[in-house]
C-alpha positions as CSV (number, residue, x, y, z in Angstrom):
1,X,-31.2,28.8,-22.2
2,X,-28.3,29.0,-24.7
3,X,-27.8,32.6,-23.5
4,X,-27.3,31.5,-20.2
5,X,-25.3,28.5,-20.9
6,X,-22.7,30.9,-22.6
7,X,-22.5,33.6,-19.8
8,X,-22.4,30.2,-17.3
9,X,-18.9,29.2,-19.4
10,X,-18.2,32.7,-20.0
11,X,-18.2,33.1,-16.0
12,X,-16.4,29.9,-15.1
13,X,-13.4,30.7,-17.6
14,X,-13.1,33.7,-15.9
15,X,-13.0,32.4,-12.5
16,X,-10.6,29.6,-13.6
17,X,-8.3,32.2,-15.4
18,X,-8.2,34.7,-12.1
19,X,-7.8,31.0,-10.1
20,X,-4.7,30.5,-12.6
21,X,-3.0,34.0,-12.3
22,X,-3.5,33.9,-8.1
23,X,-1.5,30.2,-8.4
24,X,0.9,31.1,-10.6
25,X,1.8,34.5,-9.0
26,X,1.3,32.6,-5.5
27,X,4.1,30.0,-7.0
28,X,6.4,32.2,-8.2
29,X,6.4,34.0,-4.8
30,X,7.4,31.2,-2.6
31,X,9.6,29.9,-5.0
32,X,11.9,32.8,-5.6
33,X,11.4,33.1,-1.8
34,X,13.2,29.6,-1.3
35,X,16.0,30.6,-3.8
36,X,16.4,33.9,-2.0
37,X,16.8,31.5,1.5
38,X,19.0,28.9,-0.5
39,X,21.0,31.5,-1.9
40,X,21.9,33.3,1.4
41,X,22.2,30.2,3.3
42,X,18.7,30.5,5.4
43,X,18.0,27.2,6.8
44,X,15.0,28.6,9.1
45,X,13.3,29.9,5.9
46,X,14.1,26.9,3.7
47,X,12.5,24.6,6.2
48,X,9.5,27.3,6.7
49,X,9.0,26.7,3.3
50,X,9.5,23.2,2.4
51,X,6.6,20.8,2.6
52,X,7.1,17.7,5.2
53,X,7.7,15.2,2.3
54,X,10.2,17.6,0.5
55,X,12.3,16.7,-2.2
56,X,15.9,17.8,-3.3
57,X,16.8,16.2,-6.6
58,X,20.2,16.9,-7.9
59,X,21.2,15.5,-10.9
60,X,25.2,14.3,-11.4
61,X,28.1,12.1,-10.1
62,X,26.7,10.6,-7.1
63,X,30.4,10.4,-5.9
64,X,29.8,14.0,-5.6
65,X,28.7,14.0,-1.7
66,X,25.4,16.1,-2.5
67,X,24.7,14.9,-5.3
68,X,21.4,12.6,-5.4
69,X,18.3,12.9,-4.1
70,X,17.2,14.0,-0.7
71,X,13.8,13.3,1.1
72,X,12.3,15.2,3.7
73,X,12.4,18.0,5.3
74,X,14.8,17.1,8.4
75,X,17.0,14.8,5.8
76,X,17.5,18.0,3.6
77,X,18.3,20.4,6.4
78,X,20.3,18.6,8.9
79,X,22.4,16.2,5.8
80,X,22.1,17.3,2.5
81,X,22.3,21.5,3.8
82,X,25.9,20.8,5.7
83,X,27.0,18.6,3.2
84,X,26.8,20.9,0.6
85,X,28.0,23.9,2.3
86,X,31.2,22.4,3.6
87,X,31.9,21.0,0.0
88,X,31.2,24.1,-2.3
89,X,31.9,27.5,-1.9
90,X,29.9,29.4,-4.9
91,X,32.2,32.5,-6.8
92,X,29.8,33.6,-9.1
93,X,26.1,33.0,-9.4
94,X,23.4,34.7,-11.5
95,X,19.6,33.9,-12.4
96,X,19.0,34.8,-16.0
97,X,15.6,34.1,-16.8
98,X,12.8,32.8,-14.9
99,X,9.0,31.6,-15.9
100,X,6.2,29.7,-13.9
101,X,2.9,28.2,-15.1
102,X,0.2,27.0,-12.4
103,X,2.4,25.2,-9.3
104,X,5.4,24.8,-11.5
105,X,8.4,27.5,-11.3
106,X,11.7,27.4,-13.5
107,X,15.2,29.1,-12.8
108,X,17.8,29.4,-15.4
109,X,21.0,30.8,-14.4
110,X,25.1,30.3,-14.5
111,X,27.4,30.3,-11.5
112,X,30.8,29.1,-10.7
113,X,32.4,27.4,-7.5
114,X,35.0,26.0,-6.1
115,X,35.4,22.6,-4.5
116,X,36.0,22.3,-1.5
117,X,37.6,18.4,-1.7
118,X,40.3,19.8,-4.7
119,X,40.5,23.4,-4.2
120,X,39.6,23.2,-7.7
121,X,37.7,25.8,-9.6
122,X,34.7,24.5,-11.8
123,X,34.7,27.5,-14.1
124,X,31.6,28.8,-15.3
125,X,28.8,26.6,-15.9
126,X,24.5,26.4,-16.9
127,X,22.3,25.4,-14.0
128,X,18.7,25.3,-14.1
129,X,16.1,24.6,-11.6
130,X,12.7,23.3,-11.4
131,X,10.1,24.5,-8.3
132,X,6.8,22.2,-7.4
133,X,5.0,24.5,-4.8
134,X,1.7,22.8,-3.4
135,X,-0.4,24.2,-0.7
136,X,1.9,27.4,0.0
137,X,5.1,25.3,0.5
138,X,7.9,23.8,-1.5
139,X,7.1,19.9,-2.2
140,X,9.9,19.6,-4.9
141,X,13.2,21.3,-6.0
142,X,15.1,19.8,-8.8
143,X,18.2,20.8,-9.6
144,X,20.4,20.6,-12.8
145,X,23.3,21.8,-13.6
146,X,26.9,21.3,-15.8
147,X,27.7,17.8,-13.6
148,X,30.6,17.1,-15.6
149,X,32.4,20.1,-14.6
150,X,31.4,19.7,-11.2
151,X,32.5,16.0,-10.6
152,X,35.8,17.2,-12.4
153,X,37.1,19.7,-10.0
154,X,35.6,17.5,-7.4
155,X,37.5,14.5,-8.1
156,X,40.6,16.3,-9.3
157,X,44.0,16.4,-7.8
158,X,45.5,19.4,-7.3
């Protein structure tokens, strides 16, 4: 009986580790997927893979007009999408590392932009992103980044 409890546990770990590995390479899939579509300004892949209740969290000046957070699919791509393209053009951009465990992805990276309110030129600056994928879509994306240099060339004068 104790044999067989131990190949029992032995089993299920197993299972549960494979389970594990299947979600997290599952997760990173679709999450690098979404960047790719956010990056390259693919609304019809964004909202194929954002969840109904979707939500877009960026931290910052909320004088900043996309700055804040943004819920549900239709809200993100038909307010927060424009809002944001029309008020940041991006110079630079690079993802430097990236790890995920179970549903949970993470981007670390550095970009640069320019505003489009100023004209101003943020410089270089950290951003980071966190990815909650449930069910094969994108429930969560929050976003942080350097939002003292973006509210400064945003609310500059030129």
């Amino acid at each position: 009986m104790k044999t067989f409890c131990v190949l029992l546990l032995a089993g299920l770990m197993i299972t549960n580790t494979a389970n594990a590995d299947e979600q997290t390479e599952q997760t990173m899939s679709i999450a690098q997927s979404f960047l790719e579509a956010a990056g390259s300004g693919d609304a019809t892949k964004l909202g194929e893979l954002m969840s109904d209740d979707f939500v877009w969290h960026n931290e910052g000046d909320t004088n900043v007009p996309w700055i804040g957070n943004w819920v549900g699919r239709e809200t993100v791509l038909n307010e927060f999408l424009p809002a944001f393209a029309a008020g940041l053009k991006v110079t630079s951009w690079t993802i430097d590392y990236s790890f995920v465990n179970g549903n949970q992805a993470v981007f670390i990276g550095s970009m640069s932009a320019i505003t489009t309110h100023s004209g101003i030129d943020t410089g270089s600056f950290s951003w980071a992103v966190r990815v909650h994928v449930e069910d094969r879509k994108v429930k969560s994306w929050n976003w942080f980044e350097d939002g003292y240099a973006l509210s400064k060339a945003y609310n500059s004068k030129q």
